[in-house]
N, C-alpha and C positions, 0 to 999 in steps of 0.2 A: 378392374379385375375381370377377366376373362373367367364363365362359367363353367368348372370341369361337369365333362357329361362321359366321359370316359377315364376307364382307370383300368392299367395292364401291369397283370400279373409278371415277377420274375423271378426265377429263382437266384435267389442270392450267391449262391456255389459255383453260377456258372456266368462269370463275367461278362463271356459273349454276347449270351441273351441277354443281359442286363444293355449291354450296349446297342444292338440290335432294336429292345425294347425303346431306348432313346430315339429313333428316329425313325419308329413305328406309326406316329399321327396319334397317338395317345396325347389325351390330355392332363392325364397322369401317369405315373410309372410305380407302381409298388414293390419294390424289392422283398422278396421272402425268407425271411430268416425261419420260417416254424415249415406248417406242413409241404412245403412242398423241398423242403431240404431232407437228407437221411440225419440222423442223429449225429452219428459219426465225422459230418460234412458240417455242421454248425459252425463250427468254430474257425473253420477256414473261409465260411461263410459270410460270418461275421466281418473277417480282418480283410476278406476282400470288397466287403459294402465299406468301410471303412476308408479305405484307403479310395475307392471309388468318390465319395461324397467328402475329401478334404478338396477337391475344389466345387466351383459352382457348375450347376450344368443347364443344360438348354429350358428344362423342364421340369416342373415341379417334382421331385423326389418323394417318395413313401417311403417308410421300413417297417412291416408287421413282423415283430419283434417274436423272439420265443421264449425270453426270459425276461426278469425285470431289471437283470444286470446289462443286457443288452443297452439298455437306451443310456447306460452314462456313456457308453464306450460313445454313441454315436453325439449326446448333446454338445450343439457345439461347433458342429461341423458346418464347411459353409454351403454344401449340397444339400443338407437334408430339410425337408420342407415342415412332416409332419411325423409323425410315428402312429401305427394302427397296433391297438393294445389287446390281444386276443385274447378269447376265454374271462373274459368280465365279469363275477357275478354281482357285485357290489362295490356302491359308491368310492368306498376306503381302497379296493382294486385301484382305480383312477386317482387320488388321491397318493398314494403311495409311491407311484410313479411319477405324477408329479411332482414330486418332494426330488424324484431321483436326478431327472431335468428339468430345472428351471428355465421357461419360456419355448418351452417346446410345445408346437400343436399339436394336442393328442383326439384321436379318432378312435372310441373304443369299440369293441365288437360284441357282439350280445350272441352268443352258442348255445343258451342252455336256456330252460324254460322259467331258473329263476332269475339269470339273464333278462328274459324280454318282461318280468313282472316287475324290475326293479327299473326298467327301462327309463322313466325320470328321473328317478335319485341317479341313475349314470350320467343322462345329459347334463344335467345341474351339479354336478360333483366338485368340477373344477374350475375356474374361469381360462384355463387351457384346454377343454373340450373344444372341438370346433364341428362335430360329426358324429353322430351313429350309427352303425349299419347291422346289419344281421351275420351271423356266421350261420349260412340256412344248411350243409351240408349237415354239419355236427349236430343242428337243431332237429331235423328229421331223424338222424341216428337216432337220439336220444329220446325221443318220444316217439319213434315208428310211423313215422307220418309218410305215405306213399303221394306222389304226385304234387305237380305244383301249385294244384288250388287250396293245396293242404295250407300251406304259408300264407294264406288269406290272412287270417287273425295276426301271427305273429307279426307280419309285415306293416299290416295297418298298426298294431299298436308302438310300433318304432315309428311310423310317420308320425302319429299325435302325440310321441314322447319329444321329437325333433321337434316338432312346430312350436307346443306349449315350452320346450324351453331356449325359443328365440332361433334354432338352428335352422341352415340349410334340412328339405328333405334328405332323406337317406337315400344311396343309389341301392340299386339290386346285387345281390350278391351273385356269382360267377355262373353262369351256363355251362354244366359240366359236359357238353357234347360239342367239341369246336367245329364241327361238320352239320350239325343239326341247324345250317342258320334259318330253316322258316319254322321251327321250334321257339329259337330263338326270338325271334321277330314279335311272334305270338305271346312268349311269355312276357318281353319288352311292355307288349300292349296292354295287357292284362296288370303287370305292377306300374305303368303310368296312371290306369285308371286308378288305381289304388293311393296314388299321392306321391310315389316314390321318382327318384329324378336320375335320371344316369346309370350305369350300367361297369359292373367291375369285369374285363373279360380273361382269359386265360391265351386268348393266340389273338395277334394282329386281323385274322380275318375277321374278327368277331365284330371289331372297332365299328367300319361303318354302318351297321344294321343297328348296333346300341343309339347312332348317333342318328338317324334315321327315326328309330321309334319315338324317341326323347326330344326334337326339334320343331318346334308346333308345322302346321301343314299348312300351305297357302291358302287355304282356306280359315283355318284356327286366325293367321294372322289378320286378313281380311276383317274377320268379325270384330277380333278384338279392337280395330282400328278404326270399326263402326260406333263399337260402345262407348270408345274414350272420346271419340268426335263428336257426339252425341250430349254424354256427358260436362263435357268444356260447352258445350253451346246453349247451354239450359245450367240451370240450380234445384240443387235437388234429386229427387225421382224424377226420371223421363221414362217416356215406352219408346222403343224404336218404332220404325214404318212398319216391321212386322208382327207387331203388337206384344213382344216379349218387355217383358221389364226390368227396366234396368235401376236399379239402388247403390248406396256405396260401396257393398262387399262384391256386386258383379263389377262394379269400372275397377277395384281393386284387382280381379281376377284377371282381366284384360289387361291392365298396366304388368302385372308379372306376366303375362302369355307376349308379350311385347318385347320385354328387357329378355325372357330367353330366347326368342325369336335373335336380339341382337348380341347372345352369349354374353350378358350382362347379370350379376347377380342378381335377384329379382327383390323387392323390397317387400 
């Protein structure tokens, strides 16, 4: 299984971009049935992801749904991959919907500040969870939080709700300036340091700079490649030649700086 490090936003109302989206270099595709549709447009929305996703397609499929009636229309289908459950604030949210599609991947979304406090009872709700990510626009609304260092806390605490409950990291939620890419770049930097893995964008240019910040650097792999050799040549603790030390939970970190280096899931 190839590692998504990218995931492009579309609106669901309008076919083209949805098609367009398909063979963008995305490593996901999210179809939008909520914010980025008008109200009015939902339901034509709906019946055109629909009719999009009864076949299979090149690439993994999303649908961030706006109802919870949505997801029966789509369970089922042979395009859809996973469903993203917005406005989450508790476990029985997830739960619910998965009562509504049976065996559907659900990815829920944390918006609100009781959102990211419940943030393990969400990971752990289901055993069709497979992801949690942040909904950071609505979370700053809602608590007034200016800037993007403000998402320090909320962010980290979605990474250690994901790890503790066996998930993938969370990716970053969308860069709302599609022109802003060394903004971009920056912020990319800023939440890998923080634990987070991938990057959701809103326009195809965004794609490479996500995938860019997210792909260790010939050097990251270099080292990592030191540790694990290293490691296999000794038992134990070892020091390298440079006198760092190296234990199990650093050749762990290297073996995942490896398997993403080869867009491999990482263990």
């Amino acid at each position: 299984m190839t590692l998504p490090l990218t995931w492009l936003y579309a609106p669901g109302d309008r076919p083209v971009v949805v098609h367009k989206a398909l063979t963008s270099g995305a490593d996901v595709v999210i179809v939008d049935l909520e914010d980025a549709v008008a109200p009015g447009r939902r339901r034509y929305a709906l019946d055109a992801t629909v009719e999009l996703l009864s076949s299979a397609q090149p690439l993994p499929v999303h649908v961030r749904i706006d109802t919870p009636r949505a997801v029966e229309a789509l369970a089922g289908l042979p395009g859809l991959s996973a469903v993203r459950v917005p406005k989450v604030a508790h476990a029985t949210d997830i739960r619910r919907i998965a009562a509504r599609a049976p065996g559907v991947p659900l990815y829920p979304l944390l918006e609100s500040a009781l959102a990211v406090e419940h943030a393990y009872a969400i990971a752990t709700a289901h055993e069709a969870v497979r992801g949690i990510g942040l909904g950071e626009a609505d979370l700053q609304a809602e608590l007034g939080m200016r800037g993007d260092a403000a998402l320090d806390w909320p962010r980290a605490r979605t990474v250690f709700a994901a790890r503790a409950a066996g998930l993938l990291p969370p990716a970053q939620s969308v860069y709302p300036d599609v022109y802003d890419l060394d903004g971009l770049a920056a912020s990319c930097a800023h939440g890998r340091d923080l634990g987070m893995l991938g990057r959701a964008a809103l326009h195809p240019r965004q794609l490479p700079v996500i995938l860019r910040a997210f792909l260790p650097t010939p050097r990251e792999v270099e080292e990592a490649e030191e540790i694990v050799k290293a490691a296999a040549d000794d038992e134990g603790a070892v020091a390298l030649p440079d006198g760092r030390f190296v234990d199990g939970a650093v050749v762990a970190a290297a073996e995942r700086t490896l398997a993403l280096a080869r867009r491999e899931v990482p263990g």
